[in-house]
Residue, then its C-alpha position, 0 to 999 in steps of 0.5 A: x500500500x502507498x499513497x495515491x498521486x497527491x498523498x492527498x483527499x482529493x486522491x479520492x475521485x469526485x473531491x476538490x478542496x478550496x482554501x480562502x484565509x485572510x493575512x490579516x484576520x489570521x483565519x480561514x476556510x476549506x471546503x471539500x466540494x463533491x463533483x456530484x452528491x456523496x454520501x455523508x456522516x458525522x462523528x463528534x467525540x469532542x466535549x465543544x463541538x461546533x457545527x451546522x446541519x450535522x444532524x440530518x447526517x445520522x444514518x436514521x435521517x432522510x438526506x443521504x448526499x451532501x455537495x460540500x463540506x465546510x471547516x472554517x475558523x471564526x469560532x461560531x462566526x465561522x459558522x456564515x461560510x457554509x452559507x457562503x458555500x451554499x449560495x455559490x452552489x444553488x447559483x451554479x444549479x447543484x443542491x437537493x430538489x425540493x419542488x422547483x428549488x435547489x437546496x444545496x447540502x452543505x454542513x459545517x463545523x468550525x475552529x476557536x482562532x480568535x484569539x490568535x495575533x489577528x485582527x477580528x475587528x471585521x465591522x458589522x458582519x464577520x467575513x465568513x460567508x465571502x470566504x465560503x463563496x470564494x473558497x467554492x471558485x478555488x477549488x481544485x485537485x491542488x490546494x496548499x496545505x500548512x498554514x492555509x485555509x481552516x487552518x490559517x490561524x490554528x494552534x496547538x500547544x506550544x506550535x502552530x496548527x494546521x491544514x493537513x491531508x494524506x491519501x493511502x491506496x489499499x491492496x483491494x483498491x479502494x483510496x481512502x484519504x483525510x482532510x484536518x485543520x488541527x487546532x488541538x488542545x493537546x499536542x502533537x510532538x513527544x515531550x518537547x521533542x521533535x517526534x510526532x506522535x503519528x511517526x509509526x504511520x508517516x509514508x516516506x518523510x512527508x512530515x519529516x521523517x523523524x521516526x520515533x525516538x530511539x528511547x521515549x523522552x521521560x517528559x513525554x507524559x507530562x501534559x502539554x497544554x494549549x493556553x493552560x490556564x484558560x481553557x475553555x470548551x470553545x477555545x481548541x478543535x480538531x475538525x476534519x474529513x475522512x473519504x473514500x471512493x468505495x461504495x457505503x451506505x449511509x451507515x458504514x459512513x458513520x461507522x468510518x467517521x468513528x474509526x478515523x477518530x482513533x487516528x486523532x488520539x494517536x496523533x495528539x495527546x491529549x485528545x477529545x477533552x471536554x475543551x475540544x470539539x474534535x469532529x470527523x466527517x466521512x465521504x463515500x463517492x463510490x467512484x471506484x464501483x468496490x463495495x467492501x467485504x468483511x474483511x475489507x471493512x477491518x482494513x477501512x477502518x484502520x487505516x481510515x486512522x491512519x491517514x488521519x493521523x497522518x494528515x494531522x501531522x502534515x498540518x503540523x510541518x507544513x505550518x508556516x510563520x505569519x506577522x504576529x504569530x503566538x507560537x513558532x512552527x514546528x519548523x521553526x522550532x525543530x529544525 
């Protein structure tokens, strides 16, 4: 098994991803925009979730497919840009029929970076909703990564945060690929070392390739903390999207979102605290024609972990530093 072209989502056909952020504003928002509609679920494991239209993805419900998903920043302002997001689709004619109107499915979930060196003085109106629709006419197989899109303004504890993706191709090919703005409470290095938590899954070195330490740093269990002495259940979030070109029901979309939540706790620890709102979308496109078997289902699972953990780490590296950051990148810092 290897990654696919891109190590990349959009290695999972029928994906594009679109970035917008602001210099200025130290924020942003990333859309995965499905070439026709996927089907969708949702797993929240973090005590501070914040979201929009996450609930008509439990299996139960009646809509299958979404057109797009959003992560953005902004906290609950964030919230706008799927509005943004939406507006863009029904113009261009995408969205579910009701009668003789569109209504284009778009959920959302956002991260805290408003505390973050930026400058959030935005007038009457927070600027989401234009990021949603700019970052629709961005989208493509080729977006950056690092200090980018959702994860412009992101931090994690004592680093900046992230936007990360990574693709794997399995044996039975099927891809399976996550997309992650990583704005963690916890941390994603050993101690205060410069090993990823995520090092026994890393193709190749696409985030350094470190490995792990030849003996585990003595400090490695003392918690590191994001903003120690004032944590809060809105302040610090891992959000992100895992996908697949396999055929699923709506059902095993959400049993592969809950997988890919084990590849955020081996990524960074602490995780899924009561001041994170650690969520994982799941796509299916379907696009590869392969319906997993039971067996193939074990191998979905994990390494629906893996990638996530993978595209956490990503985010981590590829962070880049900006005017008024609070924390160093990790380049900056390791190397």
């Amino acid at each position: 098994m290897k990654p696919g072209r891109l190590n990349s989502i959009c290695d999972v056909s029928g994906l594009k991803v679109g970035n917008c952020h602001d210099d200025a504003l130290k924020s942003g928002v990333s859309v995965v925009l499905c070439d026709q509609p996927a089907i969708a679920s949702v797993a929240a494991l973090g005590g501070g979730p914040g979201t929009r239209d996450t609930e008509l993805l439990s299996p139960e419900n009646t809509v299958e497919a979404v057109d797009a998903l959003v992560l953005s920043g902004g906290s609950a302002f964030g919230l706008d840009a799927a509005s943004g997001v939406q507006a863009k689709l029904r113009g261009m004619g995408r969205g579910f029929k009701v009668g003789d109107i569109n209504v284009p499915i778009v959920p959302a979930a956002i991260l805290f970076d408003l505390i973050n060196g930026g400058d959030k003085n935005w007038g009457r109106y927070p600027p989401y909703r234009k990021m949603g629709w700019r970052a629709v006419e961005k989208a493509s197989s080729q977006f950056e990564t690092g200090s980018a899109g959702a994860g412009y303004g992101a931090l994690v504890a004592d680093l900046k945060g992230g936007l990360g993706t990574a693709s794997l191709v399995l044996n039975n090919g099927i891809t399976i690929a996550a997309l992650v703005a990583v704005n963690a409470l916890g941390s994603p290095v050993m101690g205060n070392t410069a090993h990823f938590w995520a090092a026994p899954f890393e193709q190749g070195d696409e985030f350094g390739g470190l490995g792990l330490p030849g003996k585990i740093p003595e400090n490695s269990s003392d918690l590191a903390i994001k903003f120690r002495n004032h944590p809060t259940s809105v302040s610090n979030t891992t959000i992100g999207v895992i996908a697949t070109d396999a055929v699923l029901t709506k059902a095993q979309a959400k049993r592969l979102a809950i997988a890919s939540h084990d590849g955020i706790s081996r990524a960074i620890w602490p995780a899924h605290t009561p001041f994170d709102g650690d969520l994982a979308f799941s796509l299916a496109t379907g696009k590869s024609g392969i319906t997993p078997s039971v067996n193939d289902w074990t191998d979905l699972g994990a390494h629906a972990a893996s990638v996530m953990s993978r595209a956490i780490a990503r985010g981590i590296h590829d962070a880049t530093p900006k005017a008024e950051d609070l924390f160093l990148t990790w380049k900056q810092k390791y190397t």
